[in-house]
DRENDO-1510 file (C-alpha; in Angstrom, 1 decimal, always signed):
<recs>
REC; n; res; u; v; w
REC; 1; UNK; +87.7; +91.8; +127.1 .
REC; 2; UNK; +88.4; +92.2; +123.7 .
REC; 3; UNK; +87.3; +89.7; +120.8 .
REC; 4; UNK; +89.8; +87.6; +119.4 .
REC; 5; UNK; +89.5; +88.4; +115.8 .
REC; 6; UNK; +91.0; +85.8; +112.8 .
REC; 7; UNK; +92.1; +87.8; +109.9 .
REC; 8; UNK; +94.1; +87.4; +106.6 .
REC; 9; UNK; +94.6; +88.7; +103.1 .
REC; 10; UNK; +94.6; +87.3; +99.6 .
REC; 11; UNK; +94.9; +88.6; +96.6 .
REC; 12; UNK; +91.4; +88.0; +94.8 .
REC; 13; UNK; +88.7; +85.5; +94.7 .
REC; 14; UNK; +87.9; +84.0; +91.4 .
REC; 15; UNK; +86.7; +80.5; +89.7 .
REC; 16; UNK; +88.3; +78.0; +88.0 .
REC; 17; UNK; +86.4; +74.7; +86.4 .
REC; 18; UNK; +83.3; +76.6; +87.7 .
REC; 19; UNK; +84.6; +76.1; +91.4 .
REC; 20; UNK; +85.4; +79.2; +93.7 .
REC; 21; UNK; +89.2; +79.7; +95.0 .
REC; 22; UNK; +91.2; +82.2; +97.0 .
REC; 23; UNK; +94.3; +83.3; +94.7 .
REC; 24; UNK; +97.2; +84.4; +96.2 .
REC; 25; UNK; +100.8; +85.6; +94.5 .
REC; 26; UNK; +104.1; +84.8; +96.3 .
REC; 27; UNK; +107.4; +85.9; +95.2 .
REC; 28; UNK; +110.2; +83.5; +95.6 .
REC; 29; UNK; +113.7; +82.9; +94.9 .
REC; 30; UNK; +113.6; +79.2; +94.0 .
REC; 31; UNK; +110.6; +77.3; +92.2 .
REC; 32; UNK; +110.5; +73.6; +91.9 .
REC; 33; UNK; +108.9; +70.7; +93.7 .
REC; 34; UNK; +109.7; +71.5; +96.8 .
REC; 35; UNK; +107.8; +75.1; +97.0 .
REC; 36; UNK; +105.2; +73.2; +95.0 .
REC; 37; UNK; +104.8; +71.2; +98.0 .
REC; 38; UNK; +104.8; +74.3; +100.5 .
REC; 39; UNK; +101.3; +75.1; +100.0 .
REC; 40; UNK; +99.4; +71.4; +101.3 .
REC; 41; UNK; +98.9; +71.7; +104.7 .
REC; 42; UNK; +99.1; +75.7; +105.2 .
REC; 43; UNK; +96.7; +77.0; +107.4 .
REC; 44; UNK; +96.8; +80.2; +105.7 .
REC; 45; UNK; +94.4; +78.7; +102.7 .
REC; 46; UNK; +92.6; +76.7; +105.4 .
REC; 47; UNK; +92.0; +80.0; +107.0 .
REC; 48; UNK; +91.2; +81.7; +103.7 .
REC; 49; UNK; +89.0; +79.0; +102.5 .
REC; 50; UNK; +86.9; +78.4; +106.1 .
REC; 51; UNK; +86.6; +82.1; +106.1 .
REC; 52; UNK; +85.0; +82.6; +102.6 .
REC; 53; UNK; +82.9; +79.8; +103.3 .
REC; 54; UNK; +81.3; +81.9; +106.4 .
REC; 55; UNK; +80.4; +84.7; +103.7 .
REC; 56; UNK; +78.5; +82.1; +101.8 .
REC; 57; UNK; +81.0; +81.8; +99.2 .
REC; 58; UNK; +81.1; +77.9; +98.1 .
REC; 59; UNK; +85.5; +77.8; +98.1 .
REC; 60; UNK; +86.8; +75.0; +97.9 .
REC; 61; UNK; +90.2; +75.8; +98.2 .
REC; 62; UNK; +93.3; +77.6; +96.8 .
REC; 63; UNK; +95.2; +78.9; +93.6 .
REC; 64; UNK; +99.1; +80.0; +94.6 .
REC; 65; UNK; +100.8; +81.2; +91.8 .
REC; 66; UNK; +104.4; +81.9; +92.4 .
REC; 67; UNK; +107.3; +84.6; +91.0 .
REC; 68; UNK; +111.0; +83.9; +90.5 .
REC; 69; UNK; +113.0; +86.7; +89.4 .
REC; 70; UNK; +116.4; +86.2; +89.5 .
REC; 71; UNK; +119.4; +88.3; +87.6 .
REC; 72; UNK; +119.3; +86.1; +84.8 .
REC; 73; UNK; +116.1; +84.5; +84.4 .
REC; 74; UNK; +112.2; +84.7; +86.0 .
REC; 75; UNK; +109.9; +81.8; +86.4 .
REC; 76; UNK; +106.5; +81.0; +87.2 .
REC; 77; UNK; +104.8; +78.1; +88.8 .
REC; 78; UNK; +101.0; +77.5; +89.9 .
REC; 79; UNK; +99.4; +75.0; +92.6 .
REC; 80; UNK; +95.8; +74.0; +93.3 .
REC; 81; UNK; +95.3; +73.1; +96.9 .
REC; 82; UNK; +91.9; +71.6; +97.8 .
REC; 83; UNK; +90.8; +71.7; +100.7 .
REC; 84; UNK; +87.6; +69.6; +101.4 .
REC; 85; UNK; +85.3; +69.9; +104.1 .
REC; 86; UNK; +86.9; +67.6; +106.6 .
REC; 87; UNK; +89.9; +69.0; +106.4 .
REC; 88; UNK; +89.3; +72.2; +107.0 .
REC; 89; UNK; +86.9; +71.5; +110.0 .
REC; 90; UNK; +90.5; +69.7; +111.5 .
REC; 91; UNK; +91.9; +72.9; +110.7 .
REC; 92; UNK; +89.3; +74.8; +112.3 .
REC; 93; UNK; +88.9; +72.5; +116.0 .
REC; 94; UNK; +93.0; +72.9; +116.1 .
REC; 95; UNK; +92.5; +76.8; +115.9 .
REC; 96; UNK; +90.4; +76.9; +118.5 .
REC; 97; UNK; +92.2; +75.2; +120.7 .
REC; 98; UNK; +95.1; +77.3; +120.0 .
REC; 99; UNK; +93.6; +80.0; +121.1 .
REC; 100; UNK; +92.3; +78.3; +123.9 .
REC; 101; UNK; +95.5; +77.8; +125.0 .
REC; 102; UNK; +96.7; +81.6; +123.9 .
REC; 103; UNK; +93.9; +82.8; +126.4 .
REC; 104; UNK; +95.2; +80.5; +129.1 .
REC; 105; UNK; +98.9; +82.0; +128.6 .
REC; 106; UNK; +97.6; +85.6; +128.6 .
REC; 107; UNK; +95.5; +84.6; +131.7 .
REC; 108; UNK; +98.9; +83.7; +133.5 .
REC; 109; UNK; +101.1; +86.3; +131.7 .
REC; 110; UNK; +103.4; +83.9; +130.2 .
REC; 111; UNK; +104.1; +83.3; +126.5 .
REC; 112; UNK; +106.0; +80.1; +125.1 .
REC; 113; UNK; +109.1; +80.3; +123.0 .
REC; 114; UNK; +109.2; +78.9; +120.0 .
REC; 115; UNK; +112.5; +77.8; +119.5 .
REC; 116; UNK; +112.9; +76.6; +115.9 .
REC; 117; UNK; +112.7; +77.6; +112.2 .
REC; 118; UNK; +110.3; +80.8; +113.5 .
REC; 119; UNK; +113.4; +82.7; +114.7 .
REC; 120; UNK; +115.0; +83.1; +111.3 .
REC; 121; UNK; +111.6; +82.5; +108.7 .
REC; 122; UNK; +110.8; +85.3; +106.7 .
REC; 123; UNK; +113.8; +87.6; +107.4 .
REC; 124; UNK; +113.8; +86.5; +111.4 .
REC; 125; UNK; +112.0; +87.4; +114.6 .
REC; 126; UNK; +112.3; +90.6; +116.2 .
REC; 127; UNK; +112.1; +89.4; +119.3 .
REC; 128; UNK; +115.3; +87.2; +118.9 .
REC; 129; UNK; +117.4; +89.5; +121.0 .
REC; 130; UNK; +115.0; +89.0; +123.9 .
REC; 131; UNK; +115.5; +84.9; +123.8 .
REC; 132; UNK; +119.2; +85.3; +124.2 .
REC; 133; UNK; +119.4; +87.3; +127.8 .
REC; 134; UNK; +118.6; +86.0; +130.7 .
REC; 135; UNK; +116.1; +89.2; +132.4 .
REC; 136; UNK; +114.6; +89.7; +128.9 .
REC; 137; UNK; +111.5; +91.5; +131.0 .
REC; 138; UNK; +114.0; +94.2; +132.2 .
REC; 139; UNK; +115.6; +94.8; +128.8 .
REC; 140; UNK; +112.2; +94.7; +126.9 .
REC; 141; UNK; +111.5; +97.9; +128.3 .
REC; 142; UNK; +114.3; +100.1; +126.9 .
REC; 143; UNK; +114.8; +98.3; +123.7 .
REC; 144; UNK; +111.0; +97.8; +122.3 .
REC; 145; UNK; +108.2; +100.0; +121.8 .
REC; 146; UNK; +105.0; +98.2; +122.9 .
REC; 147; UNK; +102.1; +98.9; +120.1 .
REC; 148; UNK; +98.8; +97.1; +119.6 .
REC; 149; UNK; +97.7; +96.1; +115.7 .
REC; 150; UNK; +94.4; +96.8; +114.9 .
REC; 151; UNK; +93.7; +94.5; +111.7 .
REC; 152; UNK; +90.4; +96.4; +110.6 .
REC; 153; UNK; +91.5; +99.7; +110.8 .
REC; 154; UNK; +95.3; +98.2; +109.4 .
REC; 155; UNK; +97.0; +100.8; +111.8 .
REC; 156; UNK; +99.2; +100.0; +114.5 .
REC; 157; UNK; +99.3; +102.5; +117.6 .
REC; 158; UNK; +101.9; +103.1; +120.5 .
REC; 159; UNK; +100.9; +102.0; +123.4 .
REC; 160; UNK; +101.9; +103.0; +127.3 .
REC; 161; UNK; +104.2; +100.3; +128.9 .
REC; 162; UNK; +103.3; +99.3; +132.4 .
REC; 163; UNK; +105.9; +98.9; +135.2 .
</recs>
């Protein structure tokens, strides 16, 4: 019975050509066109930008700068990313049917895998182990500690498994 809250975090808020944007660094190995192209569709500045708008902020979308520093040379690269109003009320009818669906999965106590680029993205999943043995359930227990995040207070506490 808890609310389902939607949180993130960027780096600043600031205007550019008299227009408000989110700004948020990212550090990178490799710049070019591809992680120039990275940044069009990410929900993250959807997110960002839908949830400035509730404050009564007028964003329209979002500055990423990125940071290559590499043993023999650093670079620096910066997108704009609109996002205009329809597209972020797509954005926003997909999330809530997301979480639709998240509530119908916790209602039954089951939770899809997802089974592609997620289990090795940003440094890998740490619930890889558990995809790769058969009574995951059973093994779950010794090998994880269960904790709940709390995004407000940005602690995490350890909580009691059941069975």
């Amino acid at each position: 019975d808890e609310p389902i809250l939607y949180t993130g975090r960027f780096d600043m808020v600031g205007e550019y050509n008299k227009g408000c944007y989110v700004l948020d660094d990212k550090t990178t190995g490799q710049l070019g066109a591809s992680w120039l192209n990275n940044w069009k569709l990410r929900s993250q500045f959807s997110g960002y930008t839908w949830g400035l708008q509730q404050e009564g902020y007028p964003c329209l979308g979002a500055i990423v700068r990125g940071q290559s520093f590499l043993k023999t040379k650093f670079g620096f690269a910066e997108v704009l990313e609109l996002r205009p109003n329809w597209m972020i009320e797509e954005w926003f009818n997909q999330m809530l049917r997301r979480i639709k669906y998240m509530i119908e999965l916790w209602d039954h106590g089951f939770w899809d895998q997802n089974l592609d680029a997620s289990c090795s993205a940003y440094g890998g999943c740490s619930f890889l182990k558990l995809c790769q043995v058969k009574n995951w359930e059973n093994w779950a227990k010794n090998e994880y500690v269960r904790s709940r995040w709390n995004p407000i207070l940005g602690e995490r506490e350890e909580i009691e498994c059941e069975g």
